[in-house]
Wavefront OBJ file of the C-alpha trace (Angstrom):
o trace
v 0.000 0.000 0.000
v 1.242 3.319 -1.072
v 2.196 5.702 2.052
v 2.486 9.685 2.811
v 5.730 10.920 2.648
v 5.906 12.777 5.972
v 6.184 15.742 6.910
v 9.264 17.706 6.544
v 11.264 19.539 9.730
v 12.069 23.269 8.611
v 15.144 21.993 7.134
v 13.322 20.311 4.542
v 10.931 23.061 3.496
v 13.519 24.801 1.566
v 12.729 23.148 -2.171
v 8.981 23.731 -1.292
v 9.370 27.402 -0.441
v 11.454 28.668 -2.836
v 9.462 27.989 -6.286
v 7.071 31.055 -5.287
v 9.177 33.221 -4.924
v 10.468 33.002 -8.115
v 7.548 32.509 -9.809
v 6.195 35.421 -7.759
v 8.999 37.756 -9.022
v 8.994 36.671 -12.569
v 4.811 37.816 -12.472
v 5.316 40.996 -11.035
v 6.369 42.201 -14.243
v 3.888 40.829 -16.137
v 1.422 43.408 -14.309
v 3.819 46.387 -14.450
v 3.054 46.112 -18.249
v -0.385 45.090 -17.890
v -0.528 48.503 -16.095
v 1.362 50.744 -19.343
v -1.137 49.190 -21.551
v -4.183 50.063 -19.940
v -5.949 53.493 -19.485
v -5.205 55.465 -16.555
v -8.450 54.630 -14.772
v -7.348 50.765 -14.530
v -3.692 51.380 -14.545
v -3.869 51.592 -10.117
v -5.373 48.597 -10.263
v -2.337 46.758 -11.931
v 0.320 48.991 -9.910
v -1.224 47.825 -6.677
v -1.136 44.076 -7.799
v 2.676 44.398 -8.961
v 3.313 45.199 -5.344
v 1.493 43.164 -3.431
v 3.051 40.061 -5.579
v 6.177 41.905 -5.139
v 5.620 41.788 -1.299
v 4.811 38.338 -1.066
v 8.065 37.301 -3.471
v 9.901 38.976 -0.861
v 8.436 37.644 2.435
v 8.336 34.002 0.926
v 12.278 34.580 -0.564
v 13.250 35.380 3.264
v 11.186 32.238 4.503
v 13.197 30.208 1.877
v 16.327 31.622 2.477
v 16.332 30.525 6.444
v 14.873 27.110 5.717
v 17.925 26.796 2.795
v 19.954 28.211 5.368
v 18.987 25.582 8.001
v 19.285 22.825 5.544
v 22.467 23.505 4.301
v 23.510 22.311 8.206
v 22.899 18.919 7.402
v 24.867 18.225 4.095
v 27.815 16.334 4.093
v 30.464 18.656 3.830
v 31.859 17.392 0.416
v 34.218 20.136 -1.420
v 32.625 20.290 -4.347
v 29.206 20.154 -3.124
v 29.746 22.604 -0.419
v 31.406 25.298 -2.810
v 27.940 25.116 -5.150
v 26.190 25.335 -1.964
v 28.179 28.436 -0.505
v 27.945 30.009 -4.381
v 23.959 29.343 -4.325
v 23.677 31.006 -0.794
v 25.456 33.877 -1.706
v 23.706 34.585 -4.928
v 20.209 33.970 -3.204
v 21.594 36.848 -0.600
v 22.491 39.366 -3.507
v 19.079 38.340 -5.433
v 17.018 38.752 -1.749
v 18.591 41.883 -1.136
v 18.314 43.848 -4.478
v 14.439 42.815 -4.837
v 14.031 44.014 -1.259
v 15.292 47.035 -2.539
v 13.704 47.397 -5.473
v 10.206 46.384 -3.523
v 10.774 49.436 -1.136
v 11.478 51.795 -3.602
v 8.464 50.346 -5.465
v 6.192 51.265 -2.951
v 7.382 54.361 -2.318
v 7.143 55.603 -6.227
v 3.778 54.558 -5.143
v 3.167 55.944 -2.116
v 4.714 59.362 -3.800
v 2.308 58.908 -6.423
v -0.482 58.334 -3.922
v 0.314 61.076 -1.762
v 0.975 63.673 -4.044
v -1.817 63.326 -6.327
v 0.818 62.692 -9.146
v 1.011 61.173 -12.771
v 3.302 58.484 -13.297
v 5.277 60.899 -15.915
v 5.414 64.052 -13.200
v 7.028 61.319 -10.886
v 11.107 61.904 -10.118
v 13.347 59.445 -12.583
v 15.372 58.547 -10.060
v 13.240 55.991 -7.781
v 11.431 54.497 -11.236
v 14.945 53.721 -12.255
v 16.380 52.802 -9.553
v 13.599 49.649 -9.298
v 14.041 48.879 -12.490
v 18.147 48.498 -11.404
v 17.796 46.587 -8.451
v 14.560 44.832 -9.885
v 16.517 43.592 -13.145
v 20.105 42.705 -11.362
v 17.566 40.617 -8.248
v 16.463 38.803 -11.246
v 19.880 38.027 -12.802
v 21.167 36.669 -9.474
v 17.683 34.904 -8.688
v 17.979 33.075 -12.000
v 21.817 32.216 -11.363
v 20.915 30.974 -7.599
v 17.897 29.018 -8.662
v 20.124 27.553 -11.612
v 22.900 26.326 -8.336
v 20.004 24.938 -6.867
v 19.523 22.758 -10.088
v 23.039 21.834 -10.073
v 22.771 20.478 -6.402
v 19.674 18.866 -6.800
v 20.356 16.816 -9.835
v 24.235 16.496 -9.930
v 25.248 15.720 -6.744
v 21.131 14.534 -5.458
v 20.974 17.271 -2.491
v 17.454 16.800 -1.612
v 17.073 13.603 -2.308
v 14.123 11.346 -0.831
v 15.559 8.181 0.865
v 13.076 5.526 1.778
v 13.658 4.124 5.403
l 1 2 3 4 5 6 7 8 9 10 11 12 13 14 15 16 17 18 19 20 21 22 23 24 25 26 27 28 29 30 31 32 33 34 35 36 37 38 39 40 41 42 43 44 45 46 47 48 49 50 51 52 53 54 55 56 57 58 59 60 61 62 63 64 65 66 67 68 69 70 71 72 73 74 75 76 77 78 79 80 81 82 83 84 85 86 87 88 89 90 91 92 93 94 95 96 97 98 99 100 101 102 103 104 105 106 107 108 109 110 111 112 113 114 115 116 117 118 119 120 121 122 123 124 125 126 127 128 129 130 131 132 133 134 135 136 137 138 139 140 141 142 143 144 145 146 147 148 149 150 151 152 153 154 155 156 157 158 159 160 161 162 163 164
């Protein structure tokens, strides 16, 4: 008869948690040009949703960062392995920390826009651009850390289920 897996400890949760984030910061895009193609009325709307998907990326990317970080205790402490881990953690650090950035100054374009009763082209260049810096290089290193993850999963079977 077929049985459960169980449960993991918080160790174990990393490979769960960390596929929303990603997808999570991959969408937010997708609705910061659903919001330049749609008439001013709607375009809130869209702004609003980039955020709040742009708020959860960033609270589930810190909840999979501690659960990689508590996993990463357990591995066997192999050279090559532990070099690909060390690489992955740091570019999952970079990535977490420029999309943190970019989030806050997100919000506060936003909140400047909200506040101020302003058009998006009245608003300053400098925090637009500055998200679209941090948002694009939290990307690069998200895709690079996710692709280390790859590497330890299926070359050197981190992760692995063993049956008892």
């Amino acid at each position: 008869m077929p049985q459960l897996p169980m449960v993991p400890g918080w160790e174990g949760w990393h490979p769960i948690l960390i596929h929303f984030p990603i997808v999570l910061f991959l969408l937010a895009p997708v609705f910061l040009l659903l919001a330049g193609f749609t008439k001013t009325e709607k375009r809130s709307t869209f702004l609003i949703s980039a955020l709040l998907v742009m708020i959860l990326g960033i609270t589930s990317a810190y909840a999979a960062f501690e659960a990689g970080q508590a996993g990463a205790v357990l591995l066997e402490q192999t050279g090559q392995v532990m070099t690909v881990v060390e690489h992955h953690r740091k570019l999952a650090d970079l990535a977490r920390t420029s999309l943190a950035i970019a989030t806050l100054l997100f919000g506060l374009t936003l909140l400047m826009r909200t506040a101020l009763e302003l058009n998006l082209r009245e608003l300053s260049a400098v925090l637009p651009v500055g998200f679209i810096a941090f948002y694009g290089l939290g990307l690069f290193w998200l895709i690079h850390a996710a692709y280390n993850g790859e590497r330890l999963v299926h070359e050197f079977g981190v992760g692995r289920v063993v049956s008892p």
